[in-house]
NUVEX-612433 format. One record per residue (C-alpha): residue in one letter; residue number from 1; x, y, z. Coordinates in Angstrom, 3 decimals, padded with zeros to 6 digits, always signed. Layout:
BEGIN
+------+-----+----------+----------+----------+
: code : pos :        u :        v :        w :
+------+-----+----------+----------+----------+
:    A : NUM :        X :        Y :        Z :
...
+------+-----+----------+----------+----------+
This chain:
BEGIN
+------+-----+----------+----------+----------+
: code : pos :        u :        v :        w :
+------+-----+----------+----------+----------+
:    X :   1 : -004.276 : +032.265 : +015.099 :
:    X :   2 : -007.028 : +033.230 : +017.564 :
:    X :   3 : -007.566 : +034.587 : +020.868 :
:    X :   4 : -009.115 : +036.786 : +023.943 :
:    X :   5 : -007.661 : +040.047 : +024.455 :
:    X :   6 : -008.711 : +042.810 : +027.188 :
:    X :   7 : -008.140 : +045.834 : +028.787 :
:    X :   8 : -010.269 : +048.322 : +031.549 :
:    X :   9 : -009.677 : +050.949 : +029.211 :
:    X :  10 : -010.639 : +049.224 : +026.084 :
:    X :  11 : -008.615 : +047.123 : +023.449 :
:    X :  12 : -008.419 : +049.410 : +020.078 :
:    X :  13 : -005.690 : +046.865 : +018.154 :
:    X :  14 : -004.441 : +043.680 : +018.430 :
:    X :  15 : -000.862 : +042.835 : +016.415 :
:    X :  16 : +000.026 : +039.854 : +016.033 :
:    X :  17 : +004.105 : +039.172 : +014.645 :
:    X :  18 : +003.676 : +042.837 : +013.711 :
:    X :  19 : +000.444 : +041.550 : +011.545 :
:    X :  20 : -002.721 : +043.174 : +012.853 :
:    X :  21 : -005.016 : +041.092 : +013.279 :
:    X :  22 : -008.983 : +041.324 : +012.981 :
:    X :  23 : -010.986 : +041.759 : +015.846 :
:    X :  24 : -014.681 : +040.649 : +017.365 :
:    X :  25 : -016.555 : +043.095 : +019.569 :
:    X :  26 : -019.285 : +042.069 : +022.250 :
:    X :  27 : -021.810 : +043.655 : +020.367 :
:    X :  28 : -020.735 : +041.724 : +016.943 :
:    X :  29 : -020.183 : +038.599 : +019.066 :
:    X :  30 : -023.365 : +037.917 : +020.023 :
:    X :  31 : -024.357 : +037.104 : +016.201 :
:    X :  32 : -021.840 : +035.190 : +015.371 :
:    X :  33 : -020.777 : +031.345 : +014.848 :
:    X :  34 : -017.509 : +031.642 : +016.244 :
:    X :  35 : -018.108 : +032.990 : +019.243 :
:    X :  36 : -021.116 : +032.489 : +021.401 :
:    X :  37 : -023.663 : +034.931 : +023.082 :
:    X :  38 : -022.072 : +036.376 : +027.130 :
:    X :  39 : -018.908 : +034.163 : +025.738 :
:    X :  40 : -016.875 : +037.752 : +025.959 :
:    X :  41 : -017.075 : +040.099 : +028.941 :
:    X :  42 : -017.312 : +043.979 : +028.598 :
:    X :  43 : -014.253 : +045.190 : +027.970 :
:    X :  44 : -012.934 : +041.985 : +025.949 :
:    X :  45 : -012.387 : +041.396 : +022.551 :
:    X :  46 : -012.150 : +038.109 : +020.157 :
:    X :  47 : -008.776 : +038.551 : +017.703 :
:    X :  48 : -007.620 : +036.503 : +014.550 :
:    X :  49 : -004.393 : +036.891 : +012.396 :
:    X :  50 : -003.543 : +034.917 : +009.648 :
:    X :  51 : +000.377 : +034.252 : +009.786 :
:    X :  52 : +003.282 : +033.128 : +007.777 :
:    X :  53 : +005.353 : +030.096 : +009.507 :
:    X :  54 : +008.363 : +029.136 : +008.414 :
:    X :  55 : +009.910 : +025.589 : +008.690 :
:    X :  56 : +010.786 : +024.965 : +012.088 :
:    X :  57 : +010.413 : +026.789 : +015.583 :
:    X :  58 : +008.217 : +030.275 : +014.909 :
:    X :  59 : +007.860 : +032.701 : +018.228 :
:    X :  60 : +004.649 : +034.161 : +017.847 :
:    X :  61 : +004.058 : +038.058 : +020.049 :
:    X :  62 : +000.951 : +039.532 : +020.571 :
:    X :  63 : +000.889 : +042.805 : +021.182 :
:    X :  64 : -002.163 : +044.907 : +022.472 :
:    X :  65 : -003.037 : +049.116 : +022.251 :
:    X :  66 : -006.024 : +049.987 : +024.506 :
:    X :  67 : -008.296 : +053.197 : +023.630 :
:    X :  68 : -005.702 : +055.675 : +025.266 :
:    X :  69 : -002.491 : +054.221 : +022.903 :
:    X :  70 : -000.867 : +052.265 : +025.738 :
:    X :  71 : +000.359 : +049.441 : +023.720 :
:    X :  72 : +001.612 : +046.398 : +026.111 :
:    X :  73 : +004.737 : +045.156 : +024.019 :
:    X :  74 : +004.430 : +041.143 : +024.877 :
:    X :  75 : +001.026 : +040.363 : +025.795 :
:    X :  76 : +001.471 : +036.862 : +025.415 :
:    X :  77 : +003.932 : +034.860 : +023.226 :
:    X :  78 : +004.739 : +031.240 : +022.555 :
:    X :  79 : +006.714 : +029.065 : +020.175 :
:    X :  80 : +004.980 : +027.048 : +017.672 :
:    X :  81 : +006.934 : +024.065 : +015.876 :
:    X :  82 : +006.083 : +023.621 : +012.166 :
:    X :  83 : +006.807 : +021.055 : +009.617 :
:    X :  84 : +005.974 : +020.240 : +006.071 :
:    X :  85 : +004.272 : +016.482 : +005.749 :
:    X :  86 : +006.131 : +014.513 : +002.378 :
:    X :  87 : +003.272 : +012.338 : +002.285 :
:    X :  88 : +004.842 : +010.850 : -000.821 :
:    X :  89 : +008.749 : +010.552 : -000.176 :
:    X :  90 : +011.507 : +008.054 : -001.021 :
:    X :  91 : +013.776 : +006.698 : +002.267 :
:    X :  92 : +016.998 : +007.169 : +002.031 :
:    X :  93 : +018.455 : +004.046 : +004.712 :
:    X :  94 : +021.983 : +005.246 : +004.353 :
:    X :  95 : +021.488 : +008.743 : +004.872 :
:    X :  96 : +018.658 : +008.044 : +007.499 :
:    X :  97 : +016.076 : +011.237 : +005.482 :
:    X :  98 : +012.866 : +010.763 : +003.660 :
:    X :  99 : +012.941 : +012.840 : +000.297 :
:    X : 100 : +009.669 : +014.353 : -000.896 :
:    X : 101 : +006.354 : +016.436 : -001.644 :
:    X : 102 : +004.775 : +018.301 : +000.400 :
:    X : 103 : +001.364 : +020.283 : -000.078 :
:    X : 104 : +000.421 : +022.617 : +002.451 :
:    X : 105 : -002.834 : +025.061 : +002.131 :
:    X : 106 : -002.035 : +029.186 : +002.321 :
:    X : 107 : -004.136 : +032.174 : +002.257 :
:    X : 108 : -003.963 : +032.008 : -001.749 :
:    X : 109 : -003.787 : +028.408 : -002.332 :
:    X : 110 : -002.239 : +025.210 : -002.046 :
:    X : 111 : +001.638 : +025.907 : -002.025 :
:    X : 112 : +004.102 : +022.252 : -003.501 :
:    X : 113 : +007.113 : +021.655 : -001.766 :
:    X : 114 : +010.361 : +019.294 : -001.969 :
:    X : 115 : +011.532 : +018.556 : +001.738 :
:    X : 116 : +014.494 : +016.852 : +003.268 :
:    X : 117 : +013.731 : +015.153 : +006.374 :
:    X : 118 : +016.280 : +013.838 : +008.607 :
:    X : 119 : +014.942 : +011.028 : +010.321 :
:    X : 120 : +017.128 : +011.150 : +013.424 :
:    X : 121 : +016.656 : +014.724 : +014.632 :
:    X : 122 : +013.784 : +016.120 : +012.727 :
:    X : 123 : +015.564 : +018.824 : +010.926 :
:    X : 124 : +013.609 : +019.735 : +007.483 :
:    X : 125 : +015.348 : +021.179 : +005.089 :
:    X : 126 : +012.755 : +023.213 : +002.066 :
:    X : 127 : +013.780 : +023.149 : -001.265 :
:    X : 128 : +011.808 : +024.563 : -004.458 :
:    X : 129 : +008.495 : +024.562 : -005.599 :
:    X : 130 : +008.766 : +021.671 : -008.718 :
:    X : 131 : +004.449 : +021.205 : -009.241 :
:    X : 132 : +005.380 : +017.500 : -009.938 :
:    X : 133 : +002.730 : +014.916 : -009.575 :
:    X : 134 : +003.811 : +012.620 : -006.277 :
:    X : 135 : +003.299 : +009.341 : -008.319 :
:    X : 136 : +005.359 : +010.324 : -011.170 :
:    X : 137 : +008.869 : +011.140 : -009.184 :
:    X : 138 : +011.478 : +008.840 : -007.598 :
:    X : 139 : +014.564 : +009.539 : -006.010 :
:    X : 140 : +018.047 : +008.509 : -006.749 :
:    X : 141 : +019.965 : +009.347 : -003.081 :
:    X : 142 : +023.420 : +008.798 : -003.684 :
:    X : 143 : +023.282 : +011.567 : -006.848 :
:    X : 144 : +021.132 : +013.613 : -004.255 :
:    X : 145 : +018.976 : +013.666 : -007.810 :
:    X : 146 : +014.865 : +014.187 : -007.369 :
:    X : 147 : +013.280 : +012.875 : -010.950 :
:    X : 148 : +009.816 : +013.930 : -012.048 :
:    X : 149 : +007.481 : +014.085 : -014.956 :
:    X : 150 : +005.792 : +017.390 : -016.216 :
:    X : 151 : +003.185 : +017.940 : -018.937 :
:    X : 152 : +003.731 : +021.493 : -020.025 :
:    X : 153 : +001.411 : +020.989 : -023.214 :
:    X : 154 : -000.159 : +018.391 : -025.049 :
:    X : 155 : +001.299 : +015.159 : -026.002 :
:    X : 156 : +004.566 : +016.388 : -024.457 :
:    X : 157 : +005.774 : +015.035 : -021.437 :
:    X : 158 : +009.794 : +015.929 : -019.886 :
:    X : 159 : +011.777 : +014.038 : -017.205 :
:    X : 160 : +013.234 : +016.209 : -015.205 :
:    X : 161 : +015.775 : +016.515 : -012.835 :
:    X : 162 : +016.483 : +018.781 : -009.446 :
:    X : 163 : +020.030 : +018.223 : -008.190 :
:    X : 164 : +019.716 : +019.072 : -004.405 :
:    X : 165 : +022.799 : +020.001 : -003.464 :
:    X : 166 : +022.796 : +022.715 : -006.652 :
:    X : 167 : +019.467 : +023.649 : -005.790 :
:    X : 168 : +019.609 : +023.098 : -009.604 :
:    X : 169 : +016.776 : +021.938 : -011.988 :
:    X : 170 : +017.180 : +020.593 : -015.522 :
:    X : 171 : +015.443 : +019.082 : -018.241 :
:    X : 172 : +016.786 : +015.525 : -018.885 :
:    X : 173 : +014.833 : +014.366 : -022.068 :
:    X : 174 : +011.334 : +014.382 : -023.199 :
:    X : 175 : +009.402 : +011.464 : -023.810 :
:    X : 176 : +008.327 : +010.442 : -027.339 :
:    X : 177 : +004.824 : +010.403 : -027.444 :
:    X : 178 : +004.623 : +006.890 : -029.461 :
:    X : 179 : +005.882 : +005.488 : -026.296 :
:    X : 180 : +003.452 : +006.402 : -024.948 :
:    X : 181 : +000.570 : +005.633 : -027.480 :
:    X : 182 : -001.901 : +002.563 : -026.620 :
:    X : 183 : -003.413 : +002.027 : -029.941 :
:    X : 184 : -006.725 : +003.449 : -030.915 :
:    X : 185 : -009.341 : +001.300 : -028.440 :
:    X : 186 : -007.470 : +002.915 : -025.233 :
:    X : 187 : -006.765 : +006.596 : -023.632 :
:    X : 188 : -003.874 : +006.869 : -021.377 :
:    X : 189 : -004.824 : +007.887 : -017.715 :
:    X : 190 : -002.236 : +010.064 : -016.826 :
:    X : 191 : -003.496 : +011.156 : -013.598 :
:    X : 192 : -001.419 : +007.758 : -011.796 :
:    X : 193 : +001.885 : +007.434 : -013.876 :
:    X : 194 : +004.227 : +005.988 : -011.188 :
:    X : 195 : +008.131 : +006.922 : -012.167 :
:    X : 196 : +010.422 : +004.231 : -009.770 :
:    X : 197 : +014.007 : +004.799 : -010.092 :
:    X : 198 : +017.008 : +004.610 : -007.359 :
:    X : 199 : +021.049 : +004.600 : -007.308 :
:    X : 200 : +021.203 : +000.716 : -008.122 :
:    X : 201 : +020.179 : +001.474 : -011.803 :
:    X : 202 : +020.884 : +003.160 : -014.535 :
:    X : 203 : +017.343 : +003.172 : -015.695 :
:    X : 204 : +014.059 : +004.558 : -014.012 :
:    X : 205 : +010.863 : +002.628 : -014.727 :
:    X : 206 : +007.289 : +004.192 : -015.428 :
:    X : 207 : +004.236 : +002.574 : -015.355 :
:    X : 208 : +001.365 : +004.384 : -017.464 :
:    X : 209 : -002.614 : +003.037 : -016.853 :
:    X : 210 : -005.087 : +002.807 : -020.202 :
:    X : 211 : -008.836 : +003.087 : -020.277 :
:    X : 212 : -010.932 : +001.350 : -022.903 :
:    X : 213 : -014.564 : +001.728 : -021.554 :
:    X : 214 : -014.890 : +004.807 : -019.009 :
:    X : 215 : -017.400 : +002.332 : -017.007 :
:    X : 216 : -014.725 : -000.560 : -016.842 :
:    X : 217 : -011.554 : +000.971 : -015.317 :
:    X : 218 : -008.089 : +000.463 : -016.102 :
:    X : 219 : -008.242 : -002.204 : -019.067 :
:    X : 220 : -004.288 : -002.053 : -019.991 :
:    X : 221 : -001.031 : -001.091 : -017.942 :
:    X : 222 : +001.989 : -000.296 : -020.021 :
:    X : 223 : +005.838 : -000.076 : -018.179 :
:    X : 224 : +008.620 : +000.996 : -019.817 :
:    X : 225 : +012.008 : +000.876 : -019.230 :
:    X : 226 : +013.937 : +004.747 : -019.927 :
:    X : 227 : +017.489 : +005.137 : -019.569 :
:    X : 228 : +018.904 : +007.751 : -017.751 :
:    X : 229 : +021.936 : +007.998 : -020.284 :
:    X : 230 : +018.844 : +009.087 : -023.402 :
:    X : 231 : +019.368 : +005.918 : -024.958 :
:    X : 232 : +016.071 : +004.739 : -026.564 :
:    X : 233 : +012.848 : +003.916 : -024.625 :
:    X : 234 : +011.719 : +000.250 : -024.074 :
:    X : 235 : +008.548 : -001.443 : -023.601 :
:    X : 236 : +009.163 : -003.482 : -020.676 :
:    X : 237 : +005.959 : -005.339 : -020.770 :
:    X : 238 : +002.262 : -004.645 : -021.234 :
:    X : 239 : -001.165 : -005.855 : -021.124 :
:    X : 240 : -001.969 : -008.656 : -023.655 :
:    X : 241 : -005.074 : -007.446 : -024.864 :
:    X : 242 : -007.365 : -009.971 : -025.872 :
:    X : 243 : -007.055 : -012.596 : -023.127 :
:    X : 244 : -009.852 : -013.724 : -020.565 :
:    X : 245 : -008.653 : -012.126 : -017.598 :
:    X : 246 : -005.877 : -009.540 : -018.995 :
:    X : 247 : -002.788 : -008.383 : -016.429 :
:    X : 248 : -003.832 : -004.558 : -016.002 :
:    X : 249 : -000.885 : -003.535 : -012.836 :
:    X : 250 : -001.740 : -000.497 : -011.153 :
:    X : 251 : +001.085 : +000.090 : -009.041 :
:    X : 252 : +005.050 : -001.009 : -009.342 :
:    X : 253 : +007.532 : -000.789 : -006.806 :
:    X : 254 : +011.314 : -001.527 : -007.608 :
:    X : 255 : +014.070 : -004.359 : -006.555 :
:    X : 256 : +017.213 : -004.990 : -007.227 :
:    X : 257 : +016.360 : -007.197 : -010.058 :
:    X : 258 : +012.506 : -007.152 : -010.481 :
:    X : 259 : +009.782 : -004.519 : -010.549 :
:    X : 260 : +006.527 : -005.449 : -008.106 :
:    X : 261 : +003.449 : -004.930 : -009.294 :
:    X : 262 : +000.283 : -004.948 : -007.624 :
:    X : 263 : -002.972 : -005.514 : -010.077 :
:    X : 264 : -006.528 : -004.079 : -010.641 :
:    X : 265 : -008.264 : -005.548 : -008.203 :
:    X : 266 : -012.194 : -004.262 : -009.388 :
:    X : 267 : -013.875 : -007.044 : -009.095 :
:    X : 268 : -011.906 : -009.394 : -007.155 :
:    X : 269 : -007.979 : -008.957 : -005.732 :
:    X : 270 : -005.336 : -010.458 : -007.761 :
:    X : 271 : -001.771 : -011.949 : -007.578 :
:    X : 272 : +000.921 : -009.745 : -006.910 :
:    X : 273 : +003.580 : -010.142 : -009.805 :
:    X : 274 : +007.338 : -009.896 : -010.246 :
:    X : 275 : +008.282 : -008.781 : -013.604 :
:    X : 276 : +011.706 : -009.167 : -014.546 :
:    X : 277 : +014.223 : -006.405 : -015.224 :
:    X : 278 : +016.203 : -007.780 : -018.161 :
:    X : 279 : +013.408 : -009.089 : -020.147 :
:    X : 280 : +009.969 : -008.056 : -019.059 :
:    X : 281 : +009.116 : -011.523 : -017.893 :
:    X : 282 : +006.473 : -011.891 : -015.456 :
:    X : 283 : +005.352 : -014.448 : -012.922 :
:    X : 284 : +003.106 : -014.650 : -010.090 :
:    X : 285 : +004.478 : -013.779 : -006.811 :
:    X : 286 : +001.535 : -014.935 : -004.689 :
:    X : 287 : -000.005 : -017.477 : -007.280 :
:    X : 288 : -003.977 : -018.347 : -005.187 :
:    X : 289 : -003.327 : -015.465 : -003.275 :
:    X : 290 : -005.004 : -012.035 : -004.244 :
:    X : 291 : -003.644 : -008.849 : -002.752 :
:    X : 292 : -005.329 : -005.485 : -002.729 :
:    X : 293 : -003.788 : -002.315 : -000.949 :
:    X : 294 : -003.459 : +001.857 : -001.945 :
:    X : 295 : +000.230 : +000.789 : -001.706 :
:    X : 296 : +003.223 : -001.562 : -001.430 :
:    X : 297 : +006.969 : -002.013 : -000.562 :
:    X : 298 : +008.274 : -005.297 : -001.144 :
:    X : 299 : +011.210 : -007.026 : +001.551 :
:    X : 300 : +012.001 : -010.098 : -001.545 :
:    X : 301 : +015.353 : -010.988 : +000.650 :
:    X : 302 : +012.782 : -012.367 : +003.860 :
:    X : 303 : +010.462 : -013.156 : +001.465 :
:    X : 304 : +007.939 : -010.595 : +002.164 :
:    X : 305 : +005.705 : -007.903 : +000.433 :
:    X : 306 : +004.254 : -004.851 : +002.798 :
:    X : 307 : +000.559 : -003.647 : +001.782 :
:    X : 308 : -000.892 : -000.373 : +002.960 :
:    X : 309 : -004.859 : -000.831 : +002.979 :
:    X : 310 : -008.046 : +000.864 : +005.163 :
:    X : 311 : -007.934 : -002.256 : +007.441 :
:    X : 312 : -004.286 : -001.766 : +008.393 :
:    X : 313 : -000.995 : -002.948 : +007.376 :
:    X : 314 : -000.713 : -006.075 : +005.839 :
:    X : 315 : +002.599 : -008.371 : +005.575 :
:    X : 316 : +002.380 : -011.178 : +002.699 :
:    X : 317 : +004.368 : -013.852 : +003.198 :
:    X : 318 : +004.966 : -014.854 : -000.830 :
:    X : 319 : +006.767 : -018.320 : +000.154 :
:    X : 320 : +003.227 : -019.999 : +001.487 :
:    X : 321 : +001.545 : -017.319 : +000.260 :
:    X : 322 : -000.357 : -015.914 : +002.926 :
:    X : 323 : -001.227 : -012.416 : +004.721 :
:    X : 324 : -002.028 : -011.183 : +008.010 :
:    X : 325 : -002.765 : -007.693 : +009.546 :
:    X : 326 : -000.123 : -006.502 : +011.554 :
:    X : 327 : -001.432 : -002.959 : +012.664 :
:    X : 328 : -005.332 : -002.890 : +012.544 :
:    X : 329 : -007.150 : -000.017 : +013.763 :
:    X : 330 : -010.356 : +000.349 : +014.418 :
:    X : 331 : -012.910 : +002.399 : +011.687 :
:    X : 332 : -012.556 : +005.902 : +012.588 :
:    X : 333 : -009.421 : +005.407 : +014.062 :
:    X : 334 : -007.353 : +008.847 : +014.138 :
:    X : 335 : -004.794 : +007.027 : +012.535 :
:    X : 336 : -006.483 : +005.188 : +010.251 :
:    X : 337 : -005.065 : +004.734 : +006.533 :
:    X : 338 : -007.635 : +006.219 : +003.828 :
:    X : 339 : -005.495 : +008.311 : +001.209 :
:    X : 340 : -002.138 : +006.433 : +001.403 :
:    X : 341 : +000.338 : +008.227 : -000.858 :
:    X : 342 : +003.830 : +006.223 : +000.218 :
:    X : 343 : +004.876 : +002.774 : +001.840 :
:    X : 344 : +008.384 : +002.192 : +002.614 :
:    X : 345 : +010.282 : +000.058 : +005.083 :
:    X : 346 : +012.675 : +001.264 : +007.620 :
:    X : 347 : +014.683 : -001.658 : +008.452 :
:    X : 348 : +016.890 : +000.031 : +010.514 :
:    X : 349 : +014.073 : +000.837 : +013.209 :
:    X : 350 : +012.053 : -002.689 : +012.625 :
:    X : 351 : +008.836 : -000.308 : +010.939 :
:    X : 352 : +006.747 : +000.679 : +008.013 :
:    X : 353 : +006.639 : +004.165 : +007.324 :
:    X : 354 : +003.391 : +005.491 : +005.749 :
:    X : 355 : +002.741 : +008.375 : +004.076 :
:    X : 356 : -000.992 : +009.140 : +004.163 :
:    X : 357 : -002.699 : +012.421 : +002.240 :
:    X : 358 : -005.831 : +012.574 : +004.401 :
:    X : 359 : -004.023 : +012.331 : +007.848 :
:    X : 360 : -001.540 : +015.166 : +006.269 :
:    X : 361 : +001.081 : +012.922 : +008.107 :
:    X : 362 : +004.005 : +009.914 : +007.846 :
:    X : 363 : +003.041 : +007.400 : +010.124 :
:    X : 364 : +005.705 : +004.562 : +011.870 :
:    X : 365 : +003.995 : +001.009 : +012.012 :
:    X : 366 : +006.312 : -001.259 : +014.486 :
:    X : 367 : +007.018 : -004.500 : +012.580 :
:    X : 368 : +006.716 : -006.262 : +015.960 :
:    X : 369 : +003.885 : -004.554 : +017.604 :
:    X : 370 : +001.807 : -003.169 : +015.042 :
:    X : 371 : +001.999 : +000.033 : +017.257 :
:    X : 372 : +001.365 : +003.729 : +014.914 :
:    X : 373 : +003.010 : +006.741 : +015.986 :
:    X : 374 : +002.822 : +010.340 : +013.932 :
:    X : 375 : +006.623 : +010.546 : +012.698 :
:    X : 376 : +006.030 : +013.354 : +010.986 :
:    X : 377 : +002.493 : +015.491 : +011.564 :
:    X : 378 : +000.986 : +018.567 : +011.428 :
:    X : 379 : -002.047 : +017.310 : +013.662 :
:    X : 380 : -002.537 : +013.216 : +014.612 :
:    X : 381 : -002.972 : +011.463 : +017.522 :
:    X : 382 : -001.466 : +007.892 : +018.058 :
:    X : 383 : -002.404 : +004.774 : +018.771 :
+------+-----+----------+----------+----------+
């Protein structure tokens, strides 16, 4: 926080929520970048306090001593409103709350946190810090259960569990390495392993990306199927290595009875596919019809499939197929899409919800206008 503080007798301190904060002179202002040359009258001072917010409504005091020790109790004061962004979350229709990670930048660092956001009033409620990556965790809201992957040393990686209404966090199994081995042409890239999981199964699903040649990409995608009760892990399905033009999904989003992938599209967009849950079979969804996006959430019972991309929104149609923009902004736009983290749709209020990492915000897309509004935000206009 920053401000102008004076007094005819001189300002000696500025405190700011019992902080005190640092303060510019005239003489010092005159050389500075922050604050211009004549920008401060004799007798005036430039102030700055770094200070701690809490979720929710903060009242903010600043209090000022002048050169004799007069100290002026409530200077000024105002209420500031802050929230913690889940750019990557899992909606919860029933409940009506978005479920996940936050990241917000302190004094010493970037800070990870697990949020509850209720969608009707606002209300956030902060849970613990987990340091889970955003692509490896899912959400199963009727067990009130967060899942996520950690790495804690080599070749090890545990799925893990924090029970939110224990505030409780456990280790549910680790996962063999051999599941995860590609054979010895491929490296796994473990900086995108997507974890999809919800109440309507008994199994969470993780997709894990393989490089071949570091100037090629992704050559092979891997998904496996892991039981939540520890039975043993299944390949789902997998690349088949070998072929002309090789299935290589980069991103899966779950159904009731299907998993929907979207595929590498360097070089030229592909079909999006369904891949069944009880045997791994796949098939086209969109066969002619290539679809690139940073993310998707499919609607299979209207026949639809919602694509987060930098030109907009886009809402395939897989019975013709066919796409069409339905919120397109222009470049530059300050709500434009350009690190999209989460897509998810919010039947209930006709819209997309969209997390996005570079707006540090969840954005609502009206189905029928195209319209974006900042649902949740930290600093976004709308339009």
């Amino acid at each position: 926080m920053r401000g102008i503080a004076a007094d005819p007798e001189g300002v000696a301190s500025v405190i700011v929520n019992g902080v005190p904060a640092a303060i510019t002179r005239v003489a010092a202002a005159a050389s500075t970048a922050g604050v211009a040359k004549g920008q401060l009258a004799e007798g005036e001072v430039e102030w700055s306090a770094e200070i701690a917010l809490d979720s929710g409504d903060n009242q903010i005091v600043v209090a000022v001593e002048d050169e004799s020790g007069e100290i002026t109790e409530s200077a000024a004061s105002s209420t500031i409103t802050y929230v913690e962004v889940p750019v990557s979350f899992n909606l919860d229709t029933v409940r009506g709350r978005i479920v996940g990670l936050s990241y917000t930048l302190t004094p010493t660092g970037y800070a990870q946190h697990l949020i509850e956001h209720e969608l009707a009033t606002g209300s956030q409620e902060v849970f613990d810090t987990l340091w889970a990556a955003p692509e490896s965790s899912c959400f199963r809201a009727v067990e009130d259960q967060f899942l996520y992957l950690q790495h804690p040393t080599e070749n090890v990686w545990e799925l893990r569990q924090y029970d939110l209404g224990a505030r409780a966090e456990a280790l549910l199994f680790q996962i063999p390495s051999a599941d995860l081995d590609p054979g010895p042409d491929f490296q796994p890239w473990l900086y995108t392993l997507r974890l999809e999981c919800d109440s309507n199964h008994t199994s969470a699903y993780l997709l894990v990306n393989y490089v071949g040649d570091p100037n090629i990409g992704f050559e092979k995608a891997r998904v496996l199927e892991i039981p939540l009760d520890g039975s043993p892990i299944e390949i789902l399905t997998e690349t088949d290595t070998g072929v002309p033009e090789p299935w290589v999904a980069t991103d899966i989003a779950l159904t009731a009875e299907t998993l929907v992938a979207q595929q590498n599209f360097v070089g030229s967009p592909k079909p999006l596919t369904s891949i069944s849950l009880a045997d791994g079979t796949r098939e086209d969804l969109t066969p002619g019809l290539g679809v690139a996006g940073l993310a998707l959430a499919p609607a299979l019972e209207s026949d639809r499939v919602y694509v987060a991309t930098l030109q907009g929104v886009d809402e395939v149609d897989i019975s013709v197929p066919s796409t069409r923009n339905i919120s397109e902004v222009e470049a530059g736009s300050p709500v434009g899409f350009y690190q999209v983290r989460e897509v998810a749709i919010d039947s209930a209020n006709n819209r997309i919800l969209v997390g996005d990492s570079d707006l540090d915000a969840v954005v609502a897309v009206d189905l029928a206008t195209g319209e974006r509004t900042k649902l949740i935000a930290r600093n976004v206009g709308e339009g």
